[in-house]
C-alpha positions as CSV (number, residue, x, y, z in Angstrom):
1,X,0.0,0.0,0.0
2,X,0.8,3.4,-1.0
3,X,-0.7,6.1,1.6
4,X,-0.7,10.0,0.8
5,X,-1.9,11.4,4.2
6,X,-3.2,15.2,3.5
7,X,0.3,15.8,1.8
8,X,1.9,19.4,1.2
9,X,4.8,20.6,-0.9
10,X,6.6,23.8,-0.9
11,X,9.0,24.4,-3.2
12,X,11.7,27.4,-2.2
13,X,13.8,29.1,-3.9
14,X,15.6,31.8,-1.8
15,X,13.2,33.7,-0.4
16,X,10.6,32.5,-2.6
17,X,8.5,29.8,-2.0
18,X,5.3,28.2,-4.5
19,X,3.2,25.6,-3.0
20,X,3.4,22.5,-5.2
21,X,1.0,19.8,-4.1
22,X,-1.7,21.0,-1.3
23,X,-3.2,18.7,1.3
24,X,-2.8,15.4,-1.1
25,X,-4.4,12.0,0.2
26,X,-4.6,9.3,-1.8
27,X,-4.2,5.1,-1.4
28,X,-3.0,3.2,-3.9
29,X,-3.0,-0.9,-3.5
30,X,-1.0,-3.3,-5.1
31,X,-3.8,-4.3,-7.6
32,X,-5.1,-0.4,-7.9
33,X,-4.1,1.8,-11.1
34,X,-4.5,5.6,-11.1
35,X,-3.2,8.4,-13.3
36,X,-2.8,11.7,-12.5
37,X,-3.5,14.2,-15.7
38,X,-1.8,17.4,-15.4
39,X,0.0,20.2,-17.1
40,X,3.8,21.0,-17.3
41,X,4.9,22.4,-13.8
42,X,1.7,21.5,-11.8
43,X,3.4,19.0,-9.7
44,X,3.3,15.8,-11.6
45,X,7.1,14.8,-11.0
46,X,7.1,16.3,-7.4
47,X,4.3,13.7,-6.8
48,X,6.2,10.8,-8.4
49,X,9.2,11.8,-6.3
50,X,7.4,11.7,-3.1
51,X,6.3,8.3,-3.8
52,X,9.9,7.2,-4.8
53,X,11.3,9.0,-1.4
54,X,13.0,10.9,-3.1
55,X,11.5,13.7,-1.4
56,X,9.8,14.2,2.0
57,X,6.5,16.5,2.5
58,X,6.5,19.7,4.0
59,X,3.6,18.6,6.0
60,X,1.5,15.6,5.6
61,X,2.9,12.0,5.7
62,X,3.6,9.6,2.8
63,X,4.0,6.0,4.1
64,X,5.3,3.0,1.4
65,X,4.2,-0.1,2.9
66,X,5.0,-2.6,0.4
67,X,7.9,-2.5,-2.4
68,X,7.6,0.7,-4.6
69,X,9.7,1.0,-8.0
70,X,12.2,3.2,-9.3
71,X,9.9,5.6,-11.5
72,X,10.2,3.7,-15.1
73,X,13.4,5.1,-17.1
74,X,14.6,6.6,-14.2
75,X,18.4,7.3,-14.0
76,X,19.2,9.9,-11.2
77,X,20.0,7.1,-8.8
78,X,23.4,5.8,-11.3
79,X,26.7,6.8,-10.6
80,X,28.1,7.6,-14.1
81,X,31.8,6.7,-12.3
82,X,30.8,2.7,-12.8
83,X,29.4,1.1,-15.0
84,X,25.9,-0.2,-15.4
85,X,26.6,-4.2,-14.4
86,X,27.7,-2.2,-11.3
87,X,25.2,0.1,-10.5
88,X,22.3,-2.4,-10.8
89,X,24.7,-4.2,-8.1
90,X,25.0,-2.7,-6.0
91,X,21.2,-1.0,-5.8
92,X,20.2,-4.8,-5.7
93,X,22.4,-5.1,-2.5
94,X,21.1,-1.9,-1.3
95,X,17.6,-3.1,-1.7
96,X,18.6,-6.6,-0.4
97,X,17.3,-8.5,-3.8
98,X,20.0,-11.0,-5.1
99,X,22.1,-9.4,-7.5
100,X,22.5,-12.0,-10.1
101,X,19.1,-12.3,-11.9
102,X,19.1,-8.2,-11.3
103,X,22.3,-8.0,-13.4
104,X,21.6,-10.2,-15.9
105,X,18.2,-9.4,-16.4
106,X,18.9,-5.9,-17.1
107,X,21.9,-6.8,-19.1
108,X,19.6,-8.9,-21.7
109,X,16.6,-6.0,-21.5
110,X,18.8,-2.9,-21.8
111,X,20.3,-4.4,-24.8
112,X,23.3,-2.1,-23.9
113,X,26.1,-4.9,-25.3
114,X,29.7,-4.2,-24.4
115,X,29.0,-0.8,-22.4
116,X,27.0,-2.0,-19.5
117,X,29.8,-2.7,-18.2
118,X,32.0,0.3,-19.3
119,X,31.5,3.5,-16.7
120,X,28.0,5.4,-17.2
121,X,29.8,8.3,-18.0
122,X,29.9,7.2,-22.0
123,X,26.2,6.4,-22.0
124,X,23.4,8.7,-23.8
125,X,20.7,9.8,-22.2
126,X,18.7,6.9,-24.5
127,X,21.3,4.1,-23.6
128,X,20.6,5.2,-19.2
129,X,16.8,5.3,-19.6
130,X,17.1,1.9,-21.2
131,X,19.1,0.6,-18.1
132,X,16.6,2.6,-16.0
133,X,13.4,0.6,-17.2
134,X,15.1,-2.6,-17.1
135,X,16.1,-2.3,-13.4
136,X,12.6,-1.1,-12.5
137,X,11.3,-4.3,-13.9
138,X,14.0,-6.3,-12.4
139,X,13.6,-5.4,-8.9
140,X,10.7,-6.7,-7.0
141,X,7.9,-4.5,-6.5
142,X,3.9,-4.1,-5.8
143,X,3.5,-1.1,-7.2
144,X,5.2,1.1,-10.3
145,X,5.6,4.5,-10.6
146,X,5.7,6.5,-14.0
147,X,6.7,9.9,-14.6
148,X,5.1,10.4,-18.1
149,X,7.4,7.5,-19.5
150,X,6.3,4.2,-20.0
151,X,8.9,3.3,-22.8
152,X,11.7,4.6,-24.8
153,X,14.0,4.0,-27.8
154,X,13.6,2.2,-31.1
155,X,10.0,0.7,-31.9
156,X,11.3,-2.6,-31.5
157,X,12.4,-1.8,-27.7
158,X,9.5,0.4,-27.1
159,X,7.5,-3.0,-27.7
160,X,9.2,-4.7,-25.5
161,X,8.9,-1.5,-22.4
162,X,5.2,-2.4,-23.5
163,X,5.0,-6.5,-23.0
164,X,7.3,-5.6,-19.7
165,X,4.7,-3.7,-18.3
166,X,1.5,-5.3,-19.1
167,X,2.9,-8.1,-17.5
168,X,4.2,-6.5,-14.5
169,X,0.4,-5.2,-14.3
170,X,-0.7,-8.9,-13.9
171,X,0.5,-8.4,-10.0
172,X,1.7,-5.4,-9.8
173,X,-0.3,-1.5,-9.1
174,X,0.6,1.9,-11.2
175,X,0.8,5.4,-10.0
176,X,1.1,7.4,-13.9
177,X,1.5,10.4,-14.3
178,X,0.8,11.8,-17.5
179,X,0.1,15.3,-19.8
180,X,-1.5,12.1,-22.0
181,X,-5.2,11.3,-21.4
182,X,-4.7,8.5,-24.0
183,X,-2.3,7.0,-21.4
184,X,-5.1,7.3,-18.6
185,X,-7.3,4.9,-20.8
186,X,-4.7,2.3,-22.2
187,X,-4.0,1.0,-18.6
188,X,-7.2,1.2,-17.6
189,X,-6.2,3.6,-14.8
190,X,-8.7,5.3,-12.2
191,X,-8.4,9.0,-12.8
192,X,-7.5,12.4,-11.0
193,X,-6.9,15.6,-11.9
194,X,-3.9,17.8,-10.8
195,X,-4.9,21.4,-10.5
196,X,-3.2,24.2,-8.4
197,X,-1.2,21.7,-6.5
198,X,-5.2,19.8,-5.7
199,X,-5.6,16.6,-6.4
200,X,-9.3,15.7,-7.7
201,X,-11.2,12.1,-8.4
202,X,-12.6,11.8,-11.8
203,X,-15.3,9.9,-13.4
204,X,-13.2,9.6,-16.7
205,X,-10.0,10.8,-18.1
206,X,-12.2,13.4,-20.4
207,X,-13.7,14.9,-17.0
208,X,-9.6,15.2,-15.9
209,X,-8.7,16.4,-19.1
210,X,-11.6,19.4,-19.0
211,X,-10.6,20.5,-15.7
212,X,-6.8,20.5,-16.4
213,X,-8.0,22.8,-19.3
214,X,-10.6,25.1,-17.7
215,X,-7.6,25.8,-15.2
216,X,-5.5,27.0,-18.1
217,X,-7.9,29.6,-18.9
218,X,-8.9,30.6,-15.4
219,X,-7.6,33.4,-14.0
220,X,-5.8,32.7,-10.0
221,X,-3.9,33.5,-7.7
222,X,-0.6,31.2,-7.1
223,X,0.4,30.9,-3.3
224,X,4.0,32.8,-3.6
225,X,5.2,34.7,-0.9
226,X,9.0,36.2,0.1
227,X,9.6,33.4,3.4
């Protein structure tokens, strides 16, 4: 289980600060899929990033009771000093999942030949997202998180990001979020909108897509204050 207890974020920046996410609660089990439709800068990625623990609330609690994924194509965790047979070693270890079937499961779905094991450093951006799906599918988990990206590179490995996560879907819940209604629909997902840093239950991802647009048009005013 995934728990958002009445979560707040507040983003500063000197003496300014911009209230991201505002009094956010949501559960999300391991069979439960919901997407989260928003605009560019509304708090999409801070949500993800909560989620991950990659970031902790301002107020509000997030608790992760059950094993949470990297977000899909993720690659901030990597040191780009070793090389990718190494990193996915040792964040197995770290995660205390056996290394082995980590390593070499990520070595066959990254497709990354000779370089996953040169440093990280050489890679493209392309070749670390690669590594970074692959070693969200290898690692145990009961629920995924994606940050807009549910696949990347040629068609042919784009297909297989797709059979990869419809079958991780079998057993396995989704927290998406997406500027993509499309998306919202294609995993069957139970909808929200993001508006204003407010996170609102939809009937369908057309009612999340009209109020992410009405909010466009609407004028506001955005909490920002000198701290």
């Amino acid at each position: 289980m995934l728990c958002f207890d009445a979560v707040s974020y507040i983003e500063r920046k000197g003496r300014r600060c911009r209230g991201i996410l505002k009094d956010v609660s949501l559960r999300l089990g391991p069979h439960d899929r919901v997407a989260v439709l928003g605009d560019g800068r509304s708090g999409k990625s801070t949500l993800i990033r909560l989620a991950s623990g990659a970031l902790a609330p301002t107020s509000g609690c997030v608790r992760r009771l059950c094993p949470i994924s990297p977000p899909l194509g993720a690659s901030g965790q990597f040191h780009t000093s070793l090389s990718g047979a190494a990193n996915v070693t040792l964040l197995a270890r770290l995660a205390d999942v056996p290394a082995g079937p980590v390593r070499a499961f990520c070595r066959e779905v990254a497709d990354l030949g000779a370089r996953f094991d040169a440093p990280m450093s050489g890679y493209t951006n392309g070749m670390r997202a690669r590594l970074g799906f692959a070693l969200s599918y290898a690692m145990p988990s009961q629920i995924l998180l994606a940050d807009e990206m549910v696949g990347t590179g040629d068609t042919a490995h784009r297909a297989l990001c797709d059979a990869l996560l419809d079958r991780a879907l079998e057993t396995s819940g989704l927290l998406l979020v997406t500027r993509n209604a499309r998306l919202v629909d294609r995993f069957g997902c139970r909808p929200f909108a993001l508006v204003r840093g407010h996170l609102l239950p939809c009937r369908s991802s057309a009612e999340a897509e009209r109020l992410v647009a009405a909010a466009r048009v609407e004028p506001h005013n955005q909490t920002e204050a000198a701290a």
